[in-house]
Each structure stands twice: as structure tokens, then as C-alpha cells.
N, C-alpha and C positions, 0 to 999 in steps of 0.2 A: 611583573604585573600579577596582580590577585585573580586567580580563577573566579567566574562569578557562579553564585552559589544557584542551584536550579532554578528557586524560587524562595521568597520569602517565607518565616513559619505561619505569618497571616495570611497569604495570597495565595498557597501552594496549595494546586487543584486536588479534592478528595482524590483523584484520581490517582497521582502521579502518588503523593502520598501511601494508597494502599495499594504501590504497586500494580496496579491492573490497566494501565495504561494499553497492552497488548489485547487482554480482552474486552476491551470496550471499543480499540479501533475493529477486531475482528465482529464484533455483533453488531454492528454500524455498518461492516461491508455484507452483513448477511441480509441487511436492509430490514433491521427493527428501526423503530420510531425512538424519539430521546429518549421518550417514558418508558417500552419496553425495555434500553439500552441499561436506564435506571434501576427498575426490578432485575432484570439480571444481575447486574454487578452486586445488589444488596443483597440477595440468594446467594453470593458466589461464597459467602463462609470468611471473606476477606474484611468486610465491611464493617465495622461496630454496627452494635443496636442505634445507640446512641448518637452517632453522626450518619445518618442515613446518605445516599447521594439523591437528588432529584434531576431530573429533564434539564433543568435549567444549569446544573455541575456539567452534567453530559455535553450539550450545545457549548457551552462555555470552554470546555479540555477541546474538542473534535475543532471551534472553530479557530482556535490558537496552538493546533497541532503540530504545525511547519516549525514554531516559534521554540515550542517548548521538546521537539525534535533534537530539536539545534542543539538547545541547552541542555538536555540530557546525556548528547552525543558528545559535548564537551565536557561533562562534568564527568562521565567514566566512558572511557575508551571501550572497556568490553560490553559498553550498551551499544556502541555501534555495531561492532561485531554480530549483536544477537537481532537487530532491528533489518541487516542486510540479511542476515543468514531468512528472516522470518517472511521477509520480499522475497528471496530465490524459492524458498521451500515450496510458495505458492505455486511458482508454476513448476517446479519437481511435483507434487503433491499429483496436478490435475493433469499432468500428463504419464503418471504412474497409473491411475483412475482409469484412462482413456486405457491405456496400454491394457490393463486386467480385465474392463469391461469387453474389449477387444479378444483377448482371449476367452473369455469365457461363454460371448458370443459365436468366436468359431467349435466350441468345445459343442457346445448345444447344437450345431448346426450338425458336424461331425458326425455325434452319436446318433441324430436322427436318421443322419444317409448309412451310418454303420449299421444300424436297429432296422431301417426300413419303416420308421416312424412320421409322424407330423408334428414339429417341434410346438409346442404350447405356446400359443399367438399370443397370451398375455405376456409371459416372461418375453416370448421375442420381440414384443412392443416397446417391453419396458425398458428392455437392453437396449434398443435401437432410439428409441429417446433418452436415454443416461447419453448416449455416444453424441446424439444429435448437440443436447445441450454441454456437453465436452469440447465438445469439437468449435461450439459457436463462444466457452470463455477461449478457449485456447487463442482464434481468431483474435477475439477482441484485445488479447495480450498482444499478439503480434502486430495488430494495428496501432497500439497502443505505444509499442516497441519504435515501427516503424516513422509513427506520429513523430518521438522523439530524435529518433534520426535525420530527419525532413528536416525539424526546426536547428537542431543541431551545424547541419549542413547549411544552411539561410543564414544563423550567425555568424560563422565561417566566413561566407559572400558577405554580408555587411563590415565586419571586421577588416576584412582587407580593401574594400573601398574605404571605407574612415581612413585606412592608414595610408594611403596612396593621396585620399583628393583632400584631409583635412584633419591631419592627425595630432592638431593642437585641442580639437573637441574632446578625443577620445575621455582623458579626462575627466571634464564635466559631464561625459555620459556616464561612465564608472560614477559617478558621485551620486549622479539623481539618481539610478539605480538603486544602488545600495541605501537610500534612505527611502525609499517605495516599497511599501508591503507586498510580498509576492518575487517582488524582483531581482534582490537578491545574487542569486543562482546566476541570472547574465551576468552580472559584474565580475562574479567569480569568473567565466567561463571569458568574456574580455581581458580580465588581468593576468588571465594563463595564455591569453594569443597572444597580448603586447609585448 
């Protein structure tokens, strides 16, 4: 069977093209607008003069992102590699953060009670706000985390009723699935219970 090729030379998004597929999902999760998302990546020294990207390249890569995921992670294996590694690093990254601003909070406090001082209420605002909103992505990864565990676990329980009360469906669920955008992911996750 022919590998299918990422994308057409007509249809393949400026994005994927100049390689910057990583940075434009990253300035997207730092919550620019398409247009800002646009002027960056054309600033990034990647982009010809010539072929500029706009708002509308942007919307168009970010909203067919799952799609062209897929197809990049079949077409080289060591993009999968760098696309998990760049998912883990995230939350290494913000919990290395937390851990540093952590110490450098107790170091301030430390040298205050060592000196006999009063630590400077700006810096210790600002450190205890870095921690505050650390502490609240962290949460939301966990929740996040959690979210998928829950659903996880419900598939599980639905999986083994289909297969007990009605397991000539299964099947036809597997099938609508996989032709429903989004959906996908269950069929795989059903065809690895059956």
C-alpha cells in the first residue's frame, strides 16, 4: 500500500511547508489572534517575502490540525517522537518553573529572617503570583489529565455492555465512527477492546 503523501504541492498549508507548524500551534496556545499568529510566523525569518501567510493560512492549518497531525505522524515516524516529546515537555517545563520560583521564594524569605529584614513586597507579590498562576496551569493539566481518564473509564463501561447485550452492533459503531470528524480516536480505542 502507497504511503499517502502529507499533502498535495497545491493544497499543502504554508504552514506545514515552512516547517513552522510547532510554532504557530505554540503562539495560538499563548492566545494570539490568527492575525497576530500571522505576523509572527512572517517575522520568524522562515517565511519568503513573497509568499506571505495570512489569518485566514492560520485558521485554515490550526482548524485541520487533528487531520494533518495524523498525516505528518505517518509520513515520518520521528515527527511523532518530537510532537509527544513537545506535549511532555510542557508540563516538565511548568513544573520545573513552579519548582525554581519555589525556591527562590524560600531563598527571599530565608535571607530576610537571616538579615533580620523585610523582604520587598513587590518581588514577594510577584513571586507569589508566578506560583499562584503555576499552580492554577498545573491544576488545569491535571484536570485535564483526569477529564481523560473519566472518559476513558465510560468507554471501558460502554464497551463491555455492547459486548455482552449486543455485540453484532459493535461493528457498525466502529464504522460510523471512523467516518465522523473528531471521532476517530473511539474506534481506535473500541478496536483495541474487541
Amino acid at each position: 500500500m502507497k504511503s499517502k503523501k502529507l499533502v498535495s504541492t497545491t493544497k499543502q498549508s504554508k504552514i506545514v511547508r515552512y516547517k513552522i507548524e510547532e510554532l504557530c500551534v505554540s503562539l495560538k496556545r499563548s492566545g494570539l489572534s490568527y492575525n497576530q499568529i500571522a505576523e509572527e510566523l512572517n517575522s520568524s525569518g522562515k517565511v519568503p517575502n513573497d509568499d506571505r501567510i495570512d489569518k485566514f493560512v492560520v485558521a485554515r492549518f490550526l482548524e485541520k490540525l487533528p487531520e494533518l497531525t495524523k498525516l505528518v505522524i505517518q509520513e515520518d515516524k520521528k515527527r511523532l517522537v518530537q510532537v509527544v516529546n513537545n506535549n511532555m515537555d510542557i508540563v516538565h517545563e511548568i513544573s520545573s518553573l513552579f519548582g525554581k520560583t519555589k525556591t527562590l521564594l524560600e531563598f527571599m524569605e530565608d535571607r530576610a529572617a537571616n538579615n533580620n529584614t523585610v523582604i520587598d513586597p513587590y518581588r514577594y507579590k510577584a513571586l507569589c503570583s508566578e506560583m499562584r498562576e503555576l499552580l492554577k496551569q498545573m491544576t488545569d493539566i491535571q484536570k485535564d489529565v483526569n477529564d481523560y481518564n473519566n472518559i476513558k473509564k465510560f468507554i471501558e463501561v460502554i464497551i463491555g455492555i455492547l459486548q455482552e447485550e449486543c455485540p453484532d452492533k459493535i461493528p457498525l459503531i466502529v464504522e460510523k465512527l471512523k467516518i465522523t470528524k473528531g471521532t476517530q480516536w473511539f474506534a481506535d480505542i473500541i478496536d483495541r477492546k474487541v
